[in-house]
C-alpha positions in Angstrom: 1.7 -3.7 13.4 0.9 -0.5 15.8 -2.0 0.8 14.8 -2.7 4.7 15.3 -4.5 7.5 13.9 -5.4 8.3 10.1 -2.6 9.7 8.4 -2.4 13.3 7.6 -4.0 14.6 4.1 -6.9 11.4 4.9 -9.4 13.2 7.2 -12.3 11.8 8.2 -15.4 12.0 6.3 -18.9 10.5 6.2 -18.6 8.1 2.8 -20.5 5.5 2.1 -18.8 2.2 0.5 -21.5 2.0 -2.6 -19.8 5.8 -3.6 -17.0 4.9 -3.3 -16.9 1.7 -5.0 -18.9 3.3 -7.9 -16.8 5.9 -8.7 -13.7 3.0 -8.7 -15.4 1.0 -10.6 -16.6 3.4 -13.2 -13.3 4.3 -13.7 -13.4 1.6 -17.0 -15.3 4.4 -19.3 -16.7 1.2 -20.9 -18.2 0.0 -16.8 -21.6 -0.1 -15.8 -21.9 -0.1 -12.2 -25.2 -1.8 -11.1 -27.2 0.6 -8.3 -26.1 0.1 -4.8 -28.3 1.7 -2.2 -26.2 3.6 0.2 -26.3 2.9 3.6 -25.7 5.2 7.0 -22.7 5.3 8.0 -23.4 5.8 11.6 -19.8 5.7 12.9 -19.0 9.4 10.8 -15.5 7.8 9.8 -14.8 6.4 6.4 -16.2 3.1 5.6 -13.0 2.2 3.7 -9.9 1.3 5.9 -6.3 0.8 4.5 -4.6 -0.9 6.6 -0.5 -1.4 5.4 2.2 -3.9 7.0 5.7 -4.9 7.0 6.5 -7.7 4.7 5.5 -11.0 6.1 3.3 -9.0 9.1 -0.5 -9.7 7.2 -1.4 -12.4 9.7 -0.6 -9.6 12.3 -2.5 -7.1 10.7 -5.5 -9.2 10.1 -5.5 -10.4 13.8 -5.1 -6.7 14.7 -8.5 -5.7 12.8 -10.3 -8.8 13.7 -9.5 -7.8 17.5 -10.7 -4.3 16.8 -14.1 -5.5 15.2 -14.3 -7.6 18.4 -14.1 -4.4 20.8 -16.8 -2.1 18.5 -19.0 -4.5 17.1 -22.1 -6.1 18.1 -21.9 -9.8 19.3 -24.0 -10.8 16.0 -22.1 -9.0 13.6 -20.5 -10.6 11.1 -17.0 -11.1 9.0 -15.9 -12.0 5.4 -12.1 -12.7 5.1 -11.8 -11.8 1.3 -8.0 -12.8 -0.6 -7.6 -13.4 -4.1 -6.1 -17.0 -4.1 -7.0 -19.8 -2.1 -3.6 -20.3 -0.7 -3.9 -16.8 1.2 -7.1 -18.1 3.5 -5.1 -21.1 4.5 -4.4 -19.7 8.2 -7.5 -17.2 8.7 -9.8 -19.9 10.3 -7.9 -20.2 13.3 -8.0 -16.5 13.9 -11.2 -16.4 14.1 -12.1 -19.8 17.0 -11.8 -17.3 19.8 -13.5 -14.3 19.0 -17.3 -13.5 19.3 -17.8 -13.1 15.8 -18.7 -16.1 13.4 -15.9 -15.5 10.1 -16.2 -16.5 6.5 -13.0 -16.9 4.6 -13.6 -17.3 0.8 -12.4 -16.1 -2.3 -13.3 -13.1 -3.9 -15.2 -15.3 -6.7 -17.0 -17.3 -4.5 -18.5 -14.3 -2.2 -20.2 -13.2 -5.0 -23.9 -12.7 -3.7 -23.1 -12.5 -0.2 -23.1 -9.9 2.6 -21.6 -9.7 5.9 -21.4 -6.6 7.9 -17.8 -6.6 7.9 -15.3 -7.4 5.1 -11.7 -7.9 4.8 -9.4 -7.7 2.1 -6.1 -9.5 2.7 -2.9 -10.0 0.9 -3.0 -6.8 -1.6 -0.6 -7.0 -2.9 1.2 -6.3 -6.3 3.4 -9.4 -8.5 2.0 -12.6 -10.6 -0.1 -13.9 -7.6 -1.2 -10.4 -6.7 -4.2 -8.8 -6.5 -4.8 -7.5 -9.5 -3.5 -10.5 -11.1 -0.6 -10.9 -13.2 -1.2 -14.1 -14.6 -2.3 -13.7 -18.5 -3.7 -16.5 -18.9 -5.7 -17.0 -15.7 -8.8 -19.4 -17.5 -11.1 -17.8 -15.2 -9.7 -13.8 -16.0 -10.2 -15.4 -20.0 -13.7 -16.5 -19.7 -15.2 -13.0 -18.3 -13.2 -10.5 -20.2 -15.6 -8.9 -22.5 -15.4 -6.0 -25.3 -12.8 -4.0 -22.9 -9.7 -6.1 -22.7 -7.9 -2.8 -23.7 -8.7 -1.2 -20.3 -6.0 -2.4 -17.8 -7.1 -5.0 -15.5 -11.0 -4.1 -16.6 -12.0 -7.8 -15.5 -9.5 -7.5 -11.9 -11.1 -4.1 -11.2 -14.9 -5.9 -10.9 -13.9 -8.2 -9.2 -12.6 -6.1 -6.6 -15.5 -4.1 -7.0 -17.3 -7.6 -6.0 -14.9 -7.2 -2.6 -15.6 -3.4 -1.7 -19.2 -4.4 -1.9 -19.5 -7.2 0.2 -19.9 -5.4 3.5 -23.0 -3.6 5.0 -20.9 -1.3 7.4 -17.0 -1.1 7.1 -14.4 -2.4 4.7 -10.7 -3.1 5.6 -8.2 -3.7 2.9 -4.8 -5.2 4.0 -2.1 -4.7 2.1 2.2 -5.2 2.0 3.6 -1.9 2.3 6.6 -3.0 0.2 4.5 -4.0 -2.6 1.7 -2.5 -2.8 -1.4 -3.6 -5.0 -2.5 -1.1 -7.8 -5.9 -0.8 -6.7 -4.7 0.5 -3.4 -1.9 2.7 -4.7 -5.2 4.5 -6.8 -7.4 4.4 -3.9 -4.8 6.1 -1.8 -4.2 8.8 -4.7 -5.9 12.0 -4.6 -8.9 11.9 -6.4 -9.8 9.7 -3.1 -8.4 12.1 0.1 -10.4 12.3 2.5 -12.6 9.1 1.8 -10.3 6.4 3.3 -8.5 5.5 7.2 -4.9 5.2 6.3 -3.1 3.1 9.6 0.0 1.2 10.0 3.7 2.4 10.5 4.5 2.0 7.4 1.6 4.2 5.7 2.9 6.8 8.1 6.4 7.1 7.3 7.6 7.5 3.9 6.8 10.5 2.2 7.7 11.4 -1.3 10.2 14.2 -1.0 8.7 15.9 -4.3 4.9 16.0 -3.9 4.7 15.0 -0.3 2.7 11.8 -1.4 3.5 8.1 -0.1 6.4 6.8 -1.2 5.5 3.2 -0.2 6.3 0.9 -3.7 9.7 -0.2 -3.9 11.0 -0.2 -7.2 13.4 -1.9 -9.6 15.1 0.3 -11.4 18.8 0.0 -13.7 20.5 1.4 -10.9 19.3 -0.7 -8.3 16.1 -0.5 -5.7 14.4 2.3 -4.8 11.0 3.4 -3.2 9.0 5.5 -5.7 6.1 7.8 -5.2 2.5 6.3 -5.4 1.9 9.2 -8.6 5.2 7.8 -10.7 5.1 8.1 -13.4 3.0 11.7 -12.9 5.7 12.4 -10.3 8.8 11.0 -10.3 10.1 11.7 -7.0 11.6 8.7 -4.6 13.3 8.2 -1.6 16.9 5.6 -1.8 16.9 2.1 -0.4 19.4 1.1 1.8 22.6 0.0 0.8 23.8 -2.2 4.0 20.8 -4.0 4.8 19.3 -3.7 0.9 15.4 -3.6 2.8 14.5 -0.7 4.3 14.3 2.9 2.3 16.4 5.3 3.7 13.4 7.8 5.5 14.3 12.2 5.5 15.8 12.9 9.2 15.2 16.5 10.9 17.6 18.6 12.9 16.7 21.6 11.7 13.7 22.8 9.4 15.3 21.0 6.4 16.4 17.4 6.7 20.1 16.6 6.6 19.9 13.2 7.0 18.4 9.7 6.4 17.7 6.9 8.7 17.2 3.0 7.3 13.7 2.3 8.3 14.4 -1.0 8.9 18.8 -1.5 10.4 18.2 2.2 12.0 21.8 2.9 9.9 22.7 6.4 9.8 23.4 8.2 6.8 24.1 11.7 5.3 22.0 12.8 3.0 23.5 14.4 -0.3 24.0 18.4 0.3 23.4 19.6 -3.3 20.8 17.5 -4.9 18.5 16.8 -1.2 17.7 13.2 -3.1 20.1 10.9 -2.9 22.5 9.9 -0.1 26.0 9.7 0.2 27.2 6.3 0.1 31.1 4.9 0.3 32.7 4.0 -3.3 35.9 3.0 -4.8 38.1 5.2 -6.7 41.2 5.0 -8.4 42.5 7.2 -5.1 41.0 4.9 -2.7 37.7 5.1 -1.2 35.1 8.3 -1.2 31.4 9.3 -0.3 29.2 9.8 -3.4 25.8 10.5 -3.9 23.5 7.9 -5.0 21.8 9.2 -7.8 25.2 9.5 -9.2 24.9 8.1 -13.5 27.8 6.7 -15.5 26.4 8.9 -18.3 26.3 12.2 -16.2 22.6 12.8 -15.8 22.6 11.9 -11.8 24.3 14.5 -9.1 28.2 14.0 -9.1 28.6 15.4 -5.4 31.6 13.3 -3.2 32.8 14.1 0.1 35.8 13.1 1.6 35.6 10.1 4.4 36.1 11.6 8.0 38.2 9.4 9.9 37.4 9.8 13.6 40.8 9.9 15.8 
């Protein structure tokens, strides 16, 4: 994953993690947060780091930040590998045999207590094994969950509390771009701009053509895939997914001021984007008169844009 500057809208600013995690945490109306002393944050950047990769790329990613750590911190300092599940810290001891800094790997639950100077977060990511959980009847999730089981994920949300407040000086949350975890879909909402680092290609690249947000879930809907914006359902706007290769989403192209077209993030296919609605693109179908470009947010019940275009046949 090439790593680059924060992404525009997330300037730098000098935030402590305790604020930060308070005011995530105290987001449950029915949530205590216990009294974190802040400390300096001497590097004036945010001491929260998103950090989003292609699907399958979170080794990458994490070897990426551990290497970074290596170049700006002291020889002494030291790491906490954070995941969820067990099964996710399988491979993170290697990564760590030939750098200078000694790494913990643990679970979430079992860090509880502990401190490290640096933390990491890996495999955010959204789904039945995800971080927050999906599984109901998680024995552990049963035992904990107190007087506000109506507030969603009340028990997931301390225990990632418990993760952002593990570190002394930075925390870095890794996270699939393609399905992106709750908690960082909130973190990387508004009420949090200008707190957080925002790096990766993928954080970069797809913008919600109605808000300007990031349009980084992918979405099943009744129609087929799409890529919604991190706001839905407070904004509904969404970029297509791509119809040949059925991965990538289909990212706004510029010739001009206005876009005009969309390129496939991921197969780099070419394709027009839809001239009335600007949303959709215009896809080949089959009609009773043989075969036609129509829009993709085309609806058998007439809601969607009905714009076609004819197919050019080059000579």
């Amino acid at each position: 994953m090439h790593i680059r500057a924060s992404s525009p809208g997330y300037g730098r600013r000098d935030v402590d993690v305790a604020e930060l995690s308070t005011r995530f945490i105290t987001r449950n109306p029915n949530q205590l947060a216990k009294r974190i002393e802040p400390r300096p944050n001497l590097s004036q950047v945010p001491a929260v780091s998103i950090r989003l990769h292609t699907p399958g790329g979170g080794l990458y990613a994490l070897k990426a930040v551990l290497d970074e750590i290596s170049e700006q911190a002291a020889e002494d300092a030291t790491v906490l590998v954070l995941a969820r599940y067990n099964f996710a810290l399988e491979e993170v001891a290697r990564l760590g045999r030939d750098g200078p800094q000694p790494i913990q790997a643990l679970t979430v639950h079992r860090a509880k207590g502990l401190e490290a100077d640096y933390t990491i977060v890996i495999d955010l990511k959204c789904g039945t094994f995800g971080f927050p959980t999906e599984i109901e009847d998680d024995p552990v999730l049963r035992l904990l969950l107190g007087d506000d089981q109506h507030f969603a994920n009340a028990e997931e949300r301390r225990l990632f509390y418990v993760a952002l407040t593990r570190a002394r000086s930075r925390v870095y949350l890794l996270g699939d771009a393609s399905e992106t975890s709750p908690f960082l879909q909130e973190l990387l909402g508004q009420e949090y701009a200008g707190w957080i680092d925002l790096f990766g290609d993928e954080s970069q690249r797809y913008r919600c053509p109605r808000c300007g947000g990031r349009t980084i879930q992918r979405r099943e809907g009744p129609y087929g895939p799409f890529w919604g914006c991190m706001l839905y359902p407070a904004c509904r706007g969404r970029l297509p997914a791509c119809k040949k290769c059925g991965v990538g989403v289909l990212e706004p192209m510029h010739s001009g001021e206005e876009p005009n077209r969309y390129q496939c993030i991921h197969c780099k296919e070419a394709t027009r984007m839809c001239p009335r609605c600007h949303i959709g693109a215009l896809t080949e179908r089959e009609g009773p008169h043989g075969r036609f470009l129509g829009c993709s947010e085309w609806r058998p019940d007439g809601r969607g844009c009905d714009c076609t275009a004819a197919i050019q046949v080059s000579k």
